[in-house]
C-alpha positions in Angstrom: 144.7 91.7 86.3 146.6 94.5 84.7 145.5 97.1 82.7 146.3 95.4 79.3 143.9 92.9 79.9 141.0 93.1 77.9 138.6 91.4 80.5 139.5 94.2 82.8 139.3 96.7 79.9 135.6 95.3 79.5 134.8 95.8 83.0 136.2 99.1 82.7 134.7 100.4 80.1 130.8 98.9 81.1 131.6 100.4 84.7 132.1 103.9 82.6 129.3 103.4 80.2 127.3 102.5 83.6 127.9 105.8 85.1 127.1 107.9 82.5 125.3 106.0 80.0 122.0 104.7 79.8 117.8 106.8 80.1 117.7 108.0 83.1 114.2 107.3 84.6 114.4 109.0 88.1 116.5 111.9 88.8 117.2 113.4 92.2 113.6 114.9 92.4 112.4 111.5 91.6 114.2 109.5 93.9 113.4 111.8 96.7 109.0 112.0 95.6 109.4 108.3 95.7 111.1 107.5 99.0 108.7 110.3 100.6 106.1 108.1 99.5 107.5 104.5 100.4 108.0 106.7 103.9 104.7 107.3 104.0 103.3 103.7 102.8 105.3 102.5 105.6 103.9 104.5 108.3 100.2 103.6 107.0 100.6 99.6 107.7 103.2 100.4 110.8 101.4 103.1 112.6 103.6 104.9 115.2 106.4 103.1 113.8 107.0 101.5 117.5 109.2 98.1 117.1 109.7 99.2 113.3 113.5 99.1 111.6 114.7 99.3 108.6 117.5 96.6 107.2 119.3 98.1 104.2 121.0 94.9 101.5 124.4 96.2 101.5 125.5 98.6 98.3 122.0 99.3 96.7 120.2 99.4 99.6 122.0 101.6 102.2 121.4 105.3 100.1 117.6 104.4 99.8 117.2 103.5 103.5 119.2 106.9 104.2 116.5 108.6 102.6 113.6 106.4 103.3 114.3 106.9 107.2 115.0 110.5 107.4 112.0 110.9 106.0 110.2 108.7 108.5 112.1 110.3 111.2 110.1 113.5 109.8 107.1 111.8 110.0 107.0 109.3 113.0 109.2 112.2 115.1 111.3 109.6 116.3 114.3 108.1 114.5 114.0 104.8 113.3 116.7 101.6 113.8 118.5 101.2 110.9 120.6 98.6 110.3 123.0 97.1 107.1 123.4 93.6 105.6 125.5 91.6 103.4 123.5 88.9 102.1 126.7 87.6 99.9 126.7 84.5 101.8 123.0 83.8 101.9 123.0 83.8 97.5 121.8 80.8 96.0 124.4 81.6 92.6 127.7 82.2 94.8 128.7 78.9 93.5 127.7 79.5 90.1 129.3 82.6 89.4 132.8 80.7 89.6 134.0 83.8 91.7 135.3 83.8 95.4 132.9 86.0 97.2 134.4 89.3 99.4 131.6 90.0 101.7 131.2 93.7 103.2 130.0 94.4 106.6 126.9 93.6 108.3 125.7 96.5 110.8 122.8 95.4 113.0 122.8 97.3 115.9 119.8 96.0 117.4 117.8 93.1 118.2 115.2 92.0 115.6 113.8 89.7 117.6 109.4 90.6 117.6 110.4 93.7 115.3 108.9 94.6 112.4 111.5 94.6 109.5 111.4 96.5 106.6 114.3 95.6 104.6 115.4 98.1 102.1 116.7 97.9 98.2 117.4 99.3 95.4 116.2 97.3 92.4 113.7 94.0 93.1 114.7 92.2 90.1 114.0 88.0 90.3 113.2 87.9 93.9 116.6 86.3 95.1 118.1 88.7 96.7 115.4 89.4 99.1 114.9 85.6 99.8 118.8 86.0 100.7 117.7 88.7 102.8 115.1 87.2 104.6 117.5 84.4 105.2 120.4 86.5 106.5 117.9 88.3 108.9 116.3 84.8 110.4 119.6 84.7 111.5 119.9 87.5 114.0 116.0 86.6 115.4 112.6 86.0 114.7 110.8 89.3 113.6 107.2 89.9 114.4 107.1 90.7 110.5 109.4 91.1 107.4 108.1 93.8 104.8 109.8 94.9 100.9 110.5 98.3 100.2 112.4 99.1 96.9 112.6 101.8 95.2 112.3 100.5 91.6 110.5 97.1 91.1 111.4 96.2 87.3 109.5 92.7 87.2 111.1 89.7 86.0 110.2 87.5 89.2 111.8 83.8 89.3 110.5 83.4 92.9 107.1 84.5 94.4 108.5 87.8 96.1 106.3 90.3 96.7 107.0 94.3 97.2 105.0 96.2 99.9 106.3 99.3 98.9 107.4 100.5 95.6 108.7 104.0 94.6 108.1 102.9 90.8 107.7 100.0 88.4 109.9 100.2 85.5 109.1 97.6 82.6 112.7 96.3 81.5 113.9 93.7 79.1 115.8 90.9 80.8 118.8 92.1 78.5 118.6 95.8 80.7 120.4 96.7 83.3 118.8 99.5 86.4 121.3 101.2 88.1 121.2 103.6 91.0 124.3 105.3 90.4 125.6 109.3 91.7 126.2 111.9 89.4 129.4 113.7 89.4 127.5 117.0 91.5 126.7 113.7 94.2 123.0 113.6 93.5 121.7 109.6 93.2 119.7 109.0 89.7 118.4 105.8 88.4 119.3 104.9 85.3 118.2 101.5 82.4 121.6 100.7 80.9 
């Protein structure tokens, strides 16, 4: 697509109006209260965190299990597995969305098998990406357990997904948007667009 094109202007110009736009509803301080206490959650229903990891959903997901394990590190004094996956594959709308999927890398340097997972993301929205998720991670073993942590849970469920830990519930219209998005100084904010 070149420039002149004004589908590509469109995307431009919502991919601008993305990053700055929008009420933000959890700035840095926020985002860091919130994963301090999904940390903490975590470590109440996995005490010791022995044969815990975390499983980040590729983009969202990584900079809030970043946060959410050095924090449990803190805690648990002892670093937690962490692993990344790309669930692109595992979507029940790849066909729908009439667009060839580009999947990004998967990092799972461990075994999952009798583990309990905690997979990590940013915005639980319908419930369908985490049923991709669970999906994806079947595939690498059979974990003892598979647990939710997000760190903004904005309702709107088409599938009976359930979070076990929540930094915060944001009501939203279906219309909205939630990003998690950096500011130009690098700090992460959440933002309804």
């Amino acid at each position: 697509m070149s420039p002149a094109d004004p589908q590509h202007a469109s995307a431009t110009a919502a991919s601008t109006a993305e990053a700055t736009g929008g009420r933000v509803v959890l700035d840095a301080q926020g985002i860091q209260r919130a994963t301090t206490r999904i940390a903490h959650e975590i470590l109440e229903r996995n005490p010791g965190a022995e044969d815990l990891c975390l499983v980040a959903i590729v983009r969202g997901g990584q900079p809030v299990a970043e946060l959410v394990g050095k924090q449990l590190a803190e805690l648990a004094g002892r670093a937690v597995p962490a692993g990344a996956l790309d669930i692109t594959l595992y979507r029940d709308d790849v066909v729908a969305r009439g667009v060839r999927p580009m999947p990004r890398p998967t990092r799972m340097p461990f075994s999952v098998e009798g583990k309990r997972v905690v997979l990590v993301d940013d915005v639980m929205f319908t419930g369908r990406t985490v049923r991709a998720a669970m999906d994806a991670v079947l595939d690498f073993g059979r974990p003892a357990a598979i647990q939710v942590a997000v760190l903004v849970d904005r309702g709107h469920r088409e599938l009976p997904i359930k979070v076990d830990f929540v930094g915060k519930n944001i009501p939203t219209s279906r219309v909205e948007r939630v990003v998690l998005r950096a500011r130009p100084d690098g700090e992460l904010e959440v933002a309804v667009v």
